[in-house]
C-alpha positions, -999 to +999 in steps of 0.1 A: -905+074+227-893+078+265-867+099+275-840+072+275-845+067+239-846+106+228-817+102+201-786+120+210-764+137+185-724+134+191-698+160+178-667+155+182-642+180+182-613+196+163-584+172+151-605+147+167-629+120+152-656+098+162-642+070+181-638+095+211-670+086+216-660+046+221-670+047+258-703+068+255-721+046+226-722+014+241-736+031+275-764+045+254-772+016+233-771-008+266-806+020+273-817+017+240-807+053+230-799+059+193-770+075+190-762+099+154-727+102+154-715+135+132-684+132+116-669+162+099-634+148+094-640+149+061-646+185+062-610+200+065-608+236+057-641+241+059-653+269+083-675+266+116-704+281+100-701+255+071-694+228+094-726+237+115-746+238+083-735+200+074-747+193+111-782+204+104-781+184+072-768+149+090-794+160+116-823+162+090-814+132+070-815+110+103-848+123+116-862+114+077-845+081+079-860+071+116-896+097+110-888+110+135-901+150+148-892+149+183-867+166+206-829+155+205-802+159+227-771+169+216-738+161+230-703+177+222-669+178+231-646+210+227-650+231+195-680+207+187-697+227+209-688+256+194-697+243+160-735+227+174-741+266+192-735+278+155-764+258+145-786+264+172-780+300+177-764+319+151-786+303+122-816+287+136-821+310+166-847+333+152-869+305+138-860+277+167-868+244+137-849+222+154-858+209+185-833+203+213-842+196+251-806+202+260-769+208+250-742+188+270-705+202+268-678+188+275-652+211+281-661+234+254-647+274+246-676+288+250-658+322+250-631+316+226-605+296+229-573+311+249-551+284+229-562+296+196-553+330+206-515+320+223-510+299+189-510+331+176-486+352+196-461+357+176-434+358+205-447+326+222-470+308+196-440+290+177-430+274+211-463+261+226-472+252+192-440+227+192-448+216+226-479+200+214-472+187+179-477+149+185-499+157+212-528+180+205-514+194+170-500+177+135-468+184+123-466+210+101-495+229+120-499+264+105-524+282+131-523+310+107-536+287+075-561+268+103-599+280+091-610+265+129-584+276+145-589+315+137-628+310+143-619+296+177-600+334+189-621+351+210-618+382+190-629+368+159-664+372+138-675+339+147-673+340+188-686+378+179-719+362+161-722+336+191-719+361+217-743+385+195-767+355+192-768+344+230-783+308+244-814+299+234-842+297+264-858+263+251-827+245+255-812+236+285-772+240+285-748+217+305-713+223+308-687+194+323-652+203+328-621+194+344-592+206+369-562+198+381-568+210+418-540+186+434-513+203+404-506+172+395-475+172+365-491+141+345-526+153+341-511+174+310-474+171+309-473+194+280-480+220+305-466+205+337-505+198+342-516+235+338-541+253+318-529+285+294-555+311+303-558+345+282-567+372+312-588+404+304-560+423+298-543+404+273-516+385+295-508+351+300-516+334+332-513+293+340-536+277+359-553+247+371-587+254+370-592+236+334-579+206+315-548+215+302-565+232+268-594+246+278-593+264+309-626+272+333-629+309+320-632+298+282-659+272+289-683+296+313-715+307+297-743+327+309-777+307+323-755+272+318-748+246+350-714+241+351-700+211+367-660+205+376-646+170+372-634+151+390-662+152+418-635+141+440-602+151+437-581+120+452-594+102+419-568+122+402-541+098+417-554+072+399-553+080+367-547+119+362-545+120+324-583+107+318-592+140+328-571+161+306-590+173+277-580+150+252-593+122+274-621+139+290-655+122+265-637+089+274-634+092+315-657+072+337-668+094+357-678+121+323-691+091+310-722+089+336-725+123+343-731+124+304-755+095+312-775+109+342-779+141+323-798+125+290-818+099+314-830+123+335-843+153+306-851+186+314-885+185+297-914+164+282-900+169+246 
């Protein structure tokens, strides 16, 4: 099996489902890459650590369906990653099983998730919350009642077991992100193209160094490339919102960066 054909597991992300993968999978069939797409949709109310426990399941029946023992790449967008460092990490991070040459993010919180926390602010929460019902949340959303959503605070146990944990040395971490460098209003009109970023202190600060949910200082993780999209900033005019996080897996341009990454493999698996 070459490196072009070294399957590659999806994970989507939270509220989200497969098809955000609709630009990715035919690129990687076109190379003759299997692609196992997770889908935990089905799995609301479950927590992360669950969640990453039915990933290592889907991941074990597929290599028993194919016989396959080799190394996988594994590709994720937001809280996926979260979800697939779970795995890796937290409960296979002592024994190393599974075999993965390299872990691509795309705009993941590595570090917690500054939105989960401002949901939560019980002076501002209520407001942001309704400015992105439609948008980023359901109607109805109860943060406080949302399993993921408390998982996903930086102060909670699970980002305290990740950080505990650390990255794993056998597996090479990628992280692609976006920013709004030209402050463009449509990238995320939610937040007049900003990014809500919790600062060490506790206060809120806006910026646009991130992708109007995640901003730069969530996604940063120690030993991990980190590459800001778009590589050139007048591509913004053309289309600023396929850079916004809720876009991001389906952009172009993260489309073959996603694609250079897997063809060219950090190892001989």
């Amino acid at each position: 099996m070459s490196p072009r054909t070294i399957p590659v597991v999806l994970v989507h992300g939270w509220k989200s489902h497969p098809g955000i993968w609709n630009r990715l999978v035919p690129r990687l069939h076109e190379t003759g890459t299997p692609a196992w797409i997770f889908d935990y949709t089905s799995l609301d109310g479950a927590t992360m650590e669950e969640i990453a426990g039915a990933l290592g399941d889907f991941i074990a029946a597929r290599r028993n369906e194919v016989e396959y023992t080799g190394s996988i790449d594994m590709v994720c967008h937001s809280i996926g990653s979260c979800i697939t460092r779970c795995l890796l990490e937290v409960t296979d991070g002592q024994a190393r099983h599974e075999r993965v040459r390299q872990l691509i993010a795309i705009g993941p919180p590595n570090n917690g998730s500054s939105l989960a926390e401002l949901f939560c602010d019980p002076v501002i929460g209520p407001e942001i919350t309704g400015r992105l019902i439609g948008t980023f949340v359901p109607r109805n959303f109860d943060p406080a009642a949302d399993v993921i959503v408390q998982a996903c605070r930086p102060g909670s146990a699970t980002m305290a077991a990740l950080r505990a944990a650390g990255t794993r040395p056998d597996i090479l971490y990628r992280l692609l992100c976006a920013e709004n460098p030209a402050g463009i209003p449509s990238f995320f009109p939610c937040f007049d193209g900003k990014t809500f970023e919790l600062q060490p202190d506790g206060r809120w600060a806006m910026t646009f160094a991130g992708d109007g949910i995640v901003p730069h200082a969530d996604s940063v993780l120690p030993g991990a490339s980190l590459d800001i999209l778009p590589a050139h900033p007048s591509d913004l005019e053309k289309d600023p919102s396929q850079y916004c996080h809720l876009q991001l897996p389906r952009a172009p341009e993260v489309v073959d960066r996603v694609m250079e990454y897997l063809c060219e493999g950090p190892v001989t698996p």
